[in-house]
C-alpha positions in Angstrom: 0.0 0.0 0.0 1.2 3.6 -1.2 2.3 5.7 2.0 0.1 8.7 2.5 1.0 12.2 2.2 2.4 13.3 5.5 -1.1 15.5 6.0 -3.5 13.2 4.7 -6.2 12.7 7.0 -8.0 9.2 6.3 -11.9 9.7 4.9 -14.2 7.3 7.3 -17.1 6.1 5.7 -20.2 4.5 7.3 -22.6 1.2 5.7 -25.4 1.0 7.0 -27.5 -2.0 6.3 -29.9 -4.6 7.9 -31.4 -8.2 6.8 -29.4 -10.5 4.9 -29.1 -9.1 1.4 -28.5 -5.8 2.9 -25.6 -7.6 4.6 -24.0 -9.4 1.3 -24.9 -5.8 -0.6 -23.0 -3.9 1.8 -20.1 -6.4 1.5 -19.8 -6.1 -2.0 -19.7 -2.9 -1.9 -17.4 -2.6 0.9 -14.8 -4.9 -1.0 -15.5 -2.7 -4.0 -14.8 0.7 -2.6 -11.9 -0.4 -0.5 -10.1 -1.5 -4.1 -11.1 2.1 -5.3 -9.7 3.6 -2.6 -7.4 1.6 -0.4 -6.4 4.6 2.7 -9.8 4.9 3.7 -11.4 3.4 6.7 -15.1 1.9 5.9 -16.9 0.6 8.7 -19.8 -1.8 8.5 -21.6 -3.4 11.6 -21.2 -6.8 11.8 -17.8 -7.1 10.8 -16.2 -4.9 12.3 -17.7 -5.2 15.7 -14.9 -7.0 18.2 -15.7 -10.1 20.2 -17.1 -9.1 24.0 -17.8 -5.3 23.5 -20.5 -3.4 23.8 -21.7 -3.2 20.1 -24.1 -0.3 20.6 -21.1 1.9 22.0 -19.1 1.1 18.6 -21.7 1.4 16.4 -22.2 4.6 17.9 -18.6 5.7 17.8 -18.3 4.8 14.2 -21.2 7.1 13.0 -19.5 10.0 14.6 -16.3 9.5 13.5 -17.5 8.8 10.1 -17.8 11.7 7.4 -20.2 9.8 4.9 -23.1 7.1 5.6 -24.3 5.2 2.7 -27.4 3.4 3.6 -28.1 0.3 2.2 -31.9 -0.4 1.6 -33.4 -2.9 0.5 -37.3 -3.8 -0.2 -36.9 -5.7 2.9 -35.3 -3.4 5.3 -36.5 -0.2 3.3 -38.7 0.8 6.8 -36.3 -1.2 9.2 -36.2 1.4 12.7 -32.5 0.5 13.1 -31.5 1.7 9.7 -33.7 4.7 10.2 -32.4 5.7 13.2 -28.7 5.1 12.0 -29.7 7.4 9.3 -31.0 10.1 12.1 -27.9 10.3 14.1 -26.0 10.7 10.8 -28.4 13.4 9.8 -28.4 15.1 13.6 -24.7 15.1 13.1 -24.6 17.1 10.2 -23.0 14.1 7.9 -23.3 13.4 4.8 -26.2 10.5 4.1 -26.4 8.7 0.6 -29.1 5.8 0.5 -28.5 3.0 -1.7 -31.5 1.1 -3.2 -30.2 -2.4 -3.5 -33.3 -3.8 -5.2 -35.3 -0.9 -5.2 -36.8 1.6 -7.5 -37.3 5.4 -6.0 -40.9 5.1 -6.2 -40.7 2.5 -3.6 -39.3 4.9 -1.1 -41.7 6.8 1.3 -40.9 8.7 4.2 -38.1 11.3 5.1 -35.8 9.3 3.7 -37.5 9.7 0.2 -35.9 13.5 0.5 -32.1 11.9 0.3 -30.3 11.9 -3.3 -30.5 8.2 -3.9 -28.2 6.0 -5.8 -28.7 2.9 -7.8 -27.4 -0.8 -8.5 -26.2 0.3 -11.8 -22.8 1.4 -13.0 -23.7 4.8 -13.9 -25.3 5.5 -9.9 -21.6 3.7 -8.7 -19.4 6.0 -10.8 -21.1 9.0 -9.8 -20.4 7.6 -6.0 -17.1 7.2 -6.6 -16.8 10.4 -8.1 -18.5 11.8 -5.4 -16.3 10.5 -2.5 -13.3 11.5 -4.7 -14.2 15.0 -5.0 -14.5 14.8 -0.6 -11.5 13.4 0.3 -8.8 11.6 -1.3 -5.0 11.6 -1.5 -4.7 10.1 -5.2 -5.8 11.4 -8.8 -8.5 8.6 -10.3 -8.6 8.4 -14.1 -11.9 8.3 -15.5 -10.7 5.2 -17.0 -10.4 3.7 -13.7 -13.5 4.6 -12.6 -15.9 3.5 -15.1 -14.0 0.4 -15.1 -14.6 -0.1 -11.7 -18.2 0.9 -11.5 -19.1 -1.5 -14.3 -17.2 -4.3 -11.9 -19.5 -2.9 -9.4 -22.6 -3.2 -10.8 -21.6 -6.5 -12.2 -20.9 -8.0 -9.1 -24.5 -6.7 -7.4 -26.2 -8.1 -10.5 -25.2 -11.5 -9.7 -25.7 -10.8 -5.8 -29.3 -10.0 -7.0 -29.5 -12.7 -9.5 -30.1 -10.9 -12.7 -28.9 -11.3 -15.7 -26.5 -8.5 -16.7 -28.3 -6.0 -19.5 -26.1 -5.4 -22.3 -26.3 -2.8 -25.0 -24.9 -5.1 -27.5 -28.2 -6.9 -27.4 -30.8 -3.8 -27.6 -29.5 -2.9 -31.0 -27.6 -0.4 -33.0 -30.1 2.4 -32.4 -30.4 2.1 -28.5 -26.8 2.3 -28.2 -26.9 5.4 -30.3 -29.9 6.9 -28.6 -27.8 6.5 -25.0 -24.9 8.1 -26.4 -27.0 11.3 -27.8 -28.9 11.5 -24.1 -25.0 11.4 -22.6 -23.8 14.3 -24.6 -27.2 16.6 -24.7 -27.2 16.4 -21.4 -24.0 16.9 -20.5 -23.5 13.5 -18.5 -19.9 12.6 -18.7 -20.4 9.8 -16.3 -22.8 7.9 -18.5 -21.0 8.5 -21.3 -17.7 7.0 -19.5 -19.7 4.0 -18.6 -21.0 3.5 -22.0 -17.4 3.8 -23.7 -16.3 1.1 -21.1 -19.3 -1.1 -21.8 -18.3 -0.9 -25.0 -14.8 -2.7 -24.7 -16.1 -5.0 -22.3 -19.2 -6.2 -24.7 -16.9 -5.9 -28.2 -18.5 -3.4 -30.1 -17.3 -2.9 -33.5 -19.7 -0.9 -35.5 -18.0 2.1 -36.5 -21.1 4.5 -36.4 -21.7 3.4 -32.7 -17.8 4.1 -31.9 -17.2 7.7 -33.9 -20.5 8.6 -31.9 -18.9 8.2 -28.6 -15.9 10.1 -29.9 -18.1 12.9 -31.2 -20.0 13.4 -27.9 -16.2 13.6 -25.8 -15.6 16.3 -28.3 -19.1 17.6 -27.9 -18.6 18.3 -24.3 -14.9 19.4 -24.1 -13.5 16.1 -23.0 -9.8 16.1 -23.8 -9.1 13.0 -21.2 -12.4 11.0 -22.2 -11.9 11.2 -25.7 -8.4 9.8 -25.9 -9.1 7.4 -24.1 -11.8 6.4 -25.8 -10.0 6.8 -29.7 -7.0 4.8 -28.0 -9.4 2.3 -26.9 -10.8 1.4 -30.3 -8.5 3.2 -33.0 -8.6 0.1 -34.8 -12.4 0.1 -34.9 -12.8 3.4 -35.7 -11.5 3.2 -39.3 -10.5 6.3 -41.2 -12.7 8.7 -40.4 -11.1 12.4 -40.5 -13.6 13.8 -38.1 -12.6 11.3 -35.4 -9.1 11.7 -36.1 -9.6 15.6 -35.9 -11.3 15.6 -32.7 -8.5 13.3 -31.2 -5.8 15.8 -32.4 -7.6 18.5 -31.4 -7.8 16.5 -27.3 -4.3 16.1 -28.0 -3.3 19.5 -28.7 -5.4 20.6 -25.5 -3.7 18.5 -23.3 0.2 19.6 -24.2 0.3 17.0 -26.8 1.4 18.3 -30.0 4.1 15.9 -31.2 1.5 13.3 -31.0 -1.1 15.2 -32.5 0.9 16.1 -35.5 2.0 12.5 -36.4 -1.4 11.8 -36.1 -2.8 14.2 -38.5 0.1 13.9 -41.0 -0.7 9.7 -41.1 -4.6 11.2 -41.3 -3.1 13.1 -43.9 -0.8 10.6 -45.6 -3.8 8.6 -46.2 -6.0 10.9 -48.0 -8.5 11.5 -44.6 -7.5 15.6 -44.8 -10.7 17.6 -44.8 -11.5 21.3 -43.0 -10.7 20.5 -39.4 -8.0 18.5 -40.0 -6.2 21.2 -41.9 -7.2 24.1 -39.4 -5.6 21.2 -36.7 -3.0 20.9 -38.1 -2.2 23.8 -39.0 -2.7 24.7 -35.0 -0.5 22.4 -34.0 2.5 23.6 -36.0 2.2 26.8 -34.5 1.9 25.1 -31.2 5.1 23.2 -31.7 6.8 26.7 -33.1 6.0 28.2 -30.3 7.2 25.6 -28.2 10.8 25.6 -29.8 10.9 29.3 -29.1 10.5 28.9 -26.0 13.3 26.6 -25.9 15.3 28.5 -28.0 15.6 26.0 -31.0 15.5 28.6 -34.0 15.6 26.0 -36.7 13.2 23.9 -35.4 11.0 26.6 -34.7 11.5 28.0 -38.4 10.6 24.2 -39.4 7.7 23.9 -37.4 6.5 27.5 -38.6 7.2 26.6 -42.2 5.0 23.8 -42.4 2.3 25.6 -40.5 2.3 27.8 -43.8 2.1 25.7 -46.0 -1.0 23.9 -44.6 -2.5 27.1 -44.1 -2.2 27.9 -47.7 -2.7 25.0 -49.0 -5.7 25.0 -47.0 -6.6 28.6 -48.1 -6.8 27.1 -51.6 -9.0 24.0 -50.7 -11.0 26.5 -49.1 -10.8 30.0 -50.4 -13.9 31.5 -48.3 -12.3 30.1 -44.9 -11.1 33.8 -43.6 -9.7 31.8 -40.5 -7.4 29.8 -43.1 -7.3 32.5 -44.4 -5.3 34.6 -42.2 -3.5 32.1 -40.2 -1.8 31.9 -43.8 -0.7 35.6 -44.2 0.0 35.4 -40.3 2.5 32.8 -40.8 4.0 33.8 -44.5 4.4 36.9 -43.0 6.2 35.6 -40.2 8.5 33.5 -42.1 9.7 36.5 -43.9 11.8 35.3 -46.9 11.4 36.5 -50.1 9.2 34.0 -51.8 7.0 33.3 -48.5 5.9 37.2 -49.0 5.3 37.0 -52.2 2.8 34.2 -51.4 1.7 36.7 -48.6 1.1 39.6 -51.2 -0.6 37.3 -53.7 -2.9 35.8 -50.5 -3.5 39.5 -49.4 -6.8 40.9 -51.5 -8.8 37.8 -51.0 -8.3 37.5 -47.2 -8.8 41.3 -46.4 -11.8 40.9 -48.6 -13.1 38.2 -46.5 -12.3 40.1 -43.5 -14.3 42.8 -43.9 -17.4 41.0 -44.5 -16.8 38.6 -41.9 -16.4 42.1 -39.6 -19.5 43.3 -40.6 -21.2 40.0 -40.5 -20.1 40.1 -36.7 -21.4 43.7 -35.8 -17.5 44.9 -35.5 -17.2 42.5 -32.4 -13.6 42.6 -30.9 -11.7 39.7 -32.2 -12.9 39.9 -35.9 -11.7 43.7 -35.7 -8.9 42.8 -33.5 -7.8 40.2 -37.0 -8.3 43.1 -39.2 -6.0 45.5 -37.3 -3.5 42.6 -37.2 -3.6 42.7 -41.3 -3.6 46.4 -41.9 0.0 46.6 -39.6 0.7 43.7 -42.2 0.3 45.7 -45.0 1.4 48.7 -43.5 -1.7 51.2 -43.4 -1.1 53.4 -40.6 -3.8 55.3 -40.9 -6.6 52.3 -41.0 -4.3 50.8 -38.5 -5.1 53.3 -36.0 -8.5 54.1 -36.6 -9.0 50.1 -36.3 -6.9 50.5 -32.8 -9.7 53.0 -31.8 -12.3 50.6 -32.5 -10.8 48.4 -30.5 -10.0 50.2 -27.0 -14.0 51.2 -27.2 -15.1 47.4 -27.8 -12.6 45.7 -25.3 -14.1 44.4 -22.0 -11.0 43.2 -20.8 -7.5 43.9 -20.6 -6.0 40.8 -21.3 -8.3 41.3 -24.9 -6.0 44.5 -25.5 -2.7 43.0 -24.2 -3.2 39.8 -26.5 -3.6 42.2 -29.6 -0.5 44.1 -28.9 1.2 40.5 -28.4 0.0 39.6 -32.0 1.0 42.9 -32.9 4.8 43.1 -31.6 5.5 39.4 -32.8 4.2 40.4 -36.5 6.2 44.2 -36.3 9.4 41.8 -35.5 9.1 39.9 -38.3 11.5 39.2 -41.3 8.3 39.9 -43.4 8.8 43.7 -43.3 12.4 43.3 -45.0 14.4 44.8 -42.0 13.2 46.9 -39.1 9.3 47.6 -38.5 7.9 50.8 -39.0 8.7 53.3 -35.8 4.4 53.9 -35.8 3.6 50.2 -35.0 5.9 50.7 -32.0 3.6 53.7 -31.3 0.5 51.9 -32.4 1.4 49.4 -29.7 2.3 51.4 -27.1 -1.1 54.3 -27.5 -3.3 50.6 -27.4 -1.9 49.5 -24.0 -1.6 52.5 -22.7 -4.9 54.0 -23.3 -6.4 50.6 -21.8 -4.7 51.6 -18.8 
């Protein structure tokens, strides 16, 4: 067993139960939680009540001492006065009560207990239980991996406790599967989608539609961890799909992974898979990775990295020439490259993106980062005076500071490029210094 962290203070959790199955539940679980997290103390009566003392006193001691009670009802000891009362003096001690309905259904329940958030015997009501005593009190990160695996153990384990036979989602059909998956990411339920990634590994599931759904709804609701899990899990499966491989470079890329990310999209790539958001990715990511050799000081890697970013930007711009983001991420990085024939590529890219700028501007009601992109290309082309009239616009639309610090960023790292053929122009220094300081 790990050592604990000099101030870890171990979490003490209470089971409640009474009648036999409430007994063998309470077990399970017990065994089950104490795998999940090995430093805390769970107490359950019965087990843990030593030979010749006075089992009340303990009992009693344990429920104060404890933080969290879980209450373990079943349709036999649902009105039992011992669990009640357990659950009273946990309540009068201002802890933390969560029944468990073993065998029950909430409509079963009656009474004050009825007023508890209740869990269930199913994987989904176990993960959010683990979750929940995670987020209290432990002294070790849990993957989401772990958990989902764990609660699907879980529920498996309580299924043949109760004597049912385990429901699977392999045998309710393509369109169930599909329908749970939607319900996950419309309502935001990362914990059901977890479960339903894990189920399917456990049950084999190879349709591809089923599997680039579950990717889709990790992406849908932001879940860099989830969904690389989940593409690592059944890659093979997947197939070549360039929206699954985008989404998976794009978790990768959000996590501090852009090495991997890149390989990735360049195989994606390599295969023929490249559509819009692979290109954009991709693009991203070499600008990640130049950044990242900046900061390490590796010029010619950095140059490398920003080279290639340009050339799937432009390339890009030409598979999709009324993209402005494409757009301008390729003057951006021509421009930043500097040599003579990436600014002639710049010049030539010019008309068409400015064009699209403007209308994407006005499309937006002058909002401050399409503005904020057409300030960045007038200092590009060196217009002063639209420059600064743009920078005016701006310091009236900003609502934060950082907003205004970011555009001066942009706008220093494009005035120190080798795009303007030797030093920058003495007003973008200006330019710079009248937009931070009026935000002031």
């Amino acid at each position: 067993m790990k050592e604990l962290p000099e101030a870890h203070t171990i979490m003490k959790i209470y089971l409640s139960w009474s009648g036999e199955l409430g007994r063998r539940a309470s077990g399970v679980l017990r065994n089950s939680l104490e795998q999940l997290f090995p430093d805390f103390e769970i107490w359950s009566p019965g087990s843990d009540i030593s030979a010749g003392s006075r089992w009340r006193d303990q009992i009693q001691n344990a429920m104060q001492s404890s933080e969290l009670a879980i209450v373990c009802l079943t349709n036999d000891s649902r009105n039992s006065p011992w669990l009640l009362y357990e659950v009273g003096v946990m309540v009068g001690s201002s802890k933390k009560v969560i029944p468990w309905l073993v065998d029950m259904e909430f409509s079963d329940l009656s009474g004050p207990i009825s007023q508890f958030q209740v869990i269930r015997s199913d994987a989904q009501s176990f993960h959010h239980l683990a979750t929940s005593i995670h987020q209290q009190q432990s002294a070790y990160p849990l993957s989401q991996d772990l958990v989902a695996r764990w609660a699907l153990r879980t529920e498996t384990e309580i299924n043949q406790l109760l004597g049912r036979k385990q429901k699977t989602q392999k045998t309710r059909g393509k369109k169930e599967w599909l329908a749970q998956i939607e319900e996950a990411a419309s309502s935001r339920n990362s914990e059901l989608l977890q479960i339903l990634a894990m189920k399917a590994e456990t049950e084999n599931i190879s349709d591809r539609t089923i599997l680039r759904a579950l990717v889709d709804a990790y992406y849908d609701l932001r879940d860099s961890e989830g969904l690389i899990n989940t593409f690592n899990l059944f890659q093979d499966k997947i197939g070549p799909d360039p929206k699954s491989y985008s989404q998976y470079a794009w978790a990768l890329v959000r996590t501090a992974q852009t090495s991997k990310a890149i390989s990735i999209l360049e195989m994606a790539q390599a295969h023929g898979l490249e559509d819009y958001q692979l290109t954009t990715l991709l693009g991203r990511a070499y600008k990640e990775r130049w950044r990242e050799q900046l900061r390490l000081n590796n010029q010619e890697a950095a140059e490398e990295s920003l080279r290639r970013a340009a050339e799937t930007y432009t390339r890009g711009f030409g598979k999709y020439p009324n993209d402005f983001h494409i757009g301008l991420n390729a003057v951006q990085t021509l421009h930043l490259l500097g040599d003579s024939e990436s600014v002639k590529v710049r010049n030539k890219l010019i008309p068409a993106v400015m064009s699209l700028a403007k209308k994407f501007v006005a499309k937006s009601g002058d909002k401050f980062w399409p503005t904020a992109s057409l300030l960045e290309l007038s200092v590009i082309r060196g217009e002063k005076a639209e420059a600064h009239q743009l920078a005016e616009k701006l310091r009236a639309k900003a609502n934060t500071p950082w907003e205004i610090e970011a555009t001066a960023q942009n706008i220093r790292l494009i005035s120190s490029a080798k795009g303007f053929s030797g030093a920058s122009p003495e007003w973008i220094s200006d330019l710079v210094t009248k937009l931070t300081e009026e935000e002031r």
